[in-house]
C-alpha positions, 0 to 999 in steps of 0.5 A: 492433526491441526497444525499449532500454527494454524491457531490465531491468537497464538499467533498473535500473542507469539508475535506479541511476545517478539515485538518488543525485542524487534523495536528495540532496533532502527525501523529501517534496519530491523525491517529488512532484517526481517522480510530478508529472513521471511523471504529465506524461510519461504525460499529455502527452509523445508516445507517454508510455504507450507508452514506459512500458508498452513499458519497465515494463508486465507482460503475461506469462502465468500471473501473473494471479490472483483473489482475494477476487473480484477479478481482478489481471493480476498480484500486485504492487501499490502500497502505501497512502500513495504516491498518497494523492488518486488523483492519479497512478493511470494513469502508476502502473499504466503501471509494471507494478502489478497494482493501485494502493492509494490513501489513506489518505483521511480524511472532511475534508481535513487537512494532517497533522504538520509538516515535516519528516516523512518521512527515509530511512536509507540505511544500512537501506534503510528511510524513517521517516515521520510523515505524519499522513494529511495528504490532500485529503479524501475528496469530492476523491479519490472525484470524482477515482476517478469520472473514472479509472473512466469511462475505465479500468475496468480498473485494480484501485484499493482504498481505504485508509480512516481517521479525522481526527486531531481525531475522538475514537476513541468517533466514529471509526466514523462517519469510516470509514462516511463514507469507506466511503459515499463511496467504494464505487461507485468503489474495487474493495476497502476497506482499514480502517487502525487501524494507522498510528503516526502519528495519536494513538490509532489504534492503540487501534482494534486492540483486539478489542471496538473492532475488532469494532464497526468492521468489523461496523459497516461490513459491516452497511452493504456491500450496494448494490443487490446489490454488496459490496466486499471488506473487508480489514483492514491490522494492524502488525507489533507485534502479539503472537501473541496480538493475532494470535490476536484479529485471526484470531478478528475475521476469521473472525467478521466475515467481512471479505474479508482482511489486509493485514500489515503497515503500518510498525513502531515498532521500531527496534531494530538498524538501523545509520543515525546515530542523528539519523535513527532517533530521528525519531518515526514508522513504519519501513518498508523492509528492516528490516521484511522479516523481521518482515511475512513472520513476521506472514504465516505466523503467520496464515495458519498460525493461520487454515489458509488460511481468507483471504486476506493481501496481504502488504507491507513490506521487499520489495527484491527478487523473493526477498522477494516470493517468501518472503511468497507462500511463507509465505501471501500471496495478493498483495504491495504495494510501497512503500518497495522501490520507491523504493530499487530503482526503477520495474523491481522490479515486472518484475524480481519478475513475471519470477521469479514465472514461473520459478517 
């Protein structure tokens, strides 16, 4: 007999139902609140992973796909920021992702910005956030990823790598060498994050020479005993064509496996939240930037004729916004923000319109 659970827009509207009792609490809170639970129920409750595969897990056919090496049971992955230490991994890949992002992970343990730092915009179906890389460190989640992998190789775990807030942009490199040493046995493909808003001078990194100097810098050091990991760069929506044209020439020089566009924007031109709320300082993510991401994608996958991949993430709330960045030139999508306003079905209800498609 057919689990109820089993059943998508049920699941949806349940969720539908329990959203609003959520989001009467801070985002930072209920969010651990919440995965904390989810991973107790994965964990401990009888017969936890089999309900949740049974309810949200993705075993249909013709979705999976390689890409940059590395094989995905299907395209749809959770974005950076959402399980920073690795802590919730497994009851994570219980909800039908193909693949779990972690970090960004930062050399030493930093508690990031002050509180509050995370607000939703209900209005936009967007969240601001300033969370500072605030993470336990990356000796933390390369023990914690060493353990996952003993017991479940199968899950695709990449690593979205940055520098501590108090390390000046002239020694950044040697933070993400720290984390990239660090983390290699463990993670199956790096992401290099110099596009967060929220840590002082990040983004400077972006620009061409120190850009340059960082990824040739870290694939000097990609070979272990004959191993390499794929390197894939995460760029902002607030780039210009011509920061564009750069960031493909920078690619295609350095040879880096690809491009995850975008991470969240500065711009909050246009949204229709109470001005107390998009004044907040920090990136937008969420619908606002589905427009946006999905024109960065083109752009380069236009600029670049194909020549790399893209996983192409922000403002997917729906199958159609998955639909629309693999049809401008994703490889690959990363849900974030998505996830939390539309709930733990989206990742089954975007797989099956893949199909049909």
């Amino acid at each position: 007999m057919q689990l109820i659970f089993l059943n998508v827009p049920y699941l949806r509207a349940m969720y539908q139902l329990i959203k609003p009792i959520f989001f009467k609490f801070d985002p930072e809170k209920v969010h651990y609140f919440v995965v904390q639970r989810l991973k107790w129920f994965n964990d401990h409750f009888p017969l936890g992973k089999t309900i949740l595969r049974s309810s949200f897990d993705v075993n249909i056919k013709g979705l999976e796909r390689e890409v940059f090496g590395i094989k995905f049971k299907n395209p749809v992955g959770l974005a950076a920021g959402f399980d920073k230490n690795g802590e919730y991994i497994e009851a994570l890949s219980n909800l039908g992702f193909g693949f779990i992002e972690v970090g960004t992970v930062t050399p030493l343990p930093q508690t990031g910005n002050d509180k509050p730092r995370m607000f939703r915009l209900e209005e936009d179906s967007a969240l601001i956030n300033r969370m500072g890389f605030n993470n336990k460190g990356v000796d933390t989640l390369a023990e914690r990823l060493r353990l996952l992998k003993s017991k479940h190789s199968d899950i695709v775990v990449g690593g979205n790598i940055g520098k501590n807030k108090n390390t000046p942009n002239e020694d950044a490199v040697s933070d993400y060498i720290k984390c990239f040493d660090r983390l290699f046995d463990v993670v199956d493909y790096f992401v290099v994050n110099v596009s967060s808003p929220n840590t002082p001078g990040l983004r400077e990194l972006q620009e061409k020479e120190p850009l340059m100097n960082l990824l040739n810098t870290l694939q000097q050091r990609n070979s272990k005993n004959g191993v390499s990991r794929p390197i894939l760069l995460k760029i902002a929506p607030d780039l210009t064509n011509e920061q564009l044209d750069d960031i493909v020439e920078i690619v295609l020089e350095t040879k880096i496996a690809g491009v995850i566009a975008t991470n969240t924007t500065i711009d909050k031109n246009g949204l229709y939240s109470p001005e107390k709320v998009t004044n907040e300082a920090g990136g937008l993510s969420g619908k606002p930037l589905t427009v946006r991401s999905t024109e960065v994608i083109k752009y380069i996958s236009d600029k670049s004729n194909k020549a790399f991949p893209i996983i192409g993430v922000g403002g997917i709330h729906t199958p159609q916004d998955a639909k629309d960045k693999l049809e401008a030139g994703a490889s690959l999508v990363q849900l974030y923000t998505g996830f939390i306003y539309e709930g733990p079905g989206i990742v089954k209800r975007i797989c099956k319109e893949l199909v049909k498609s």
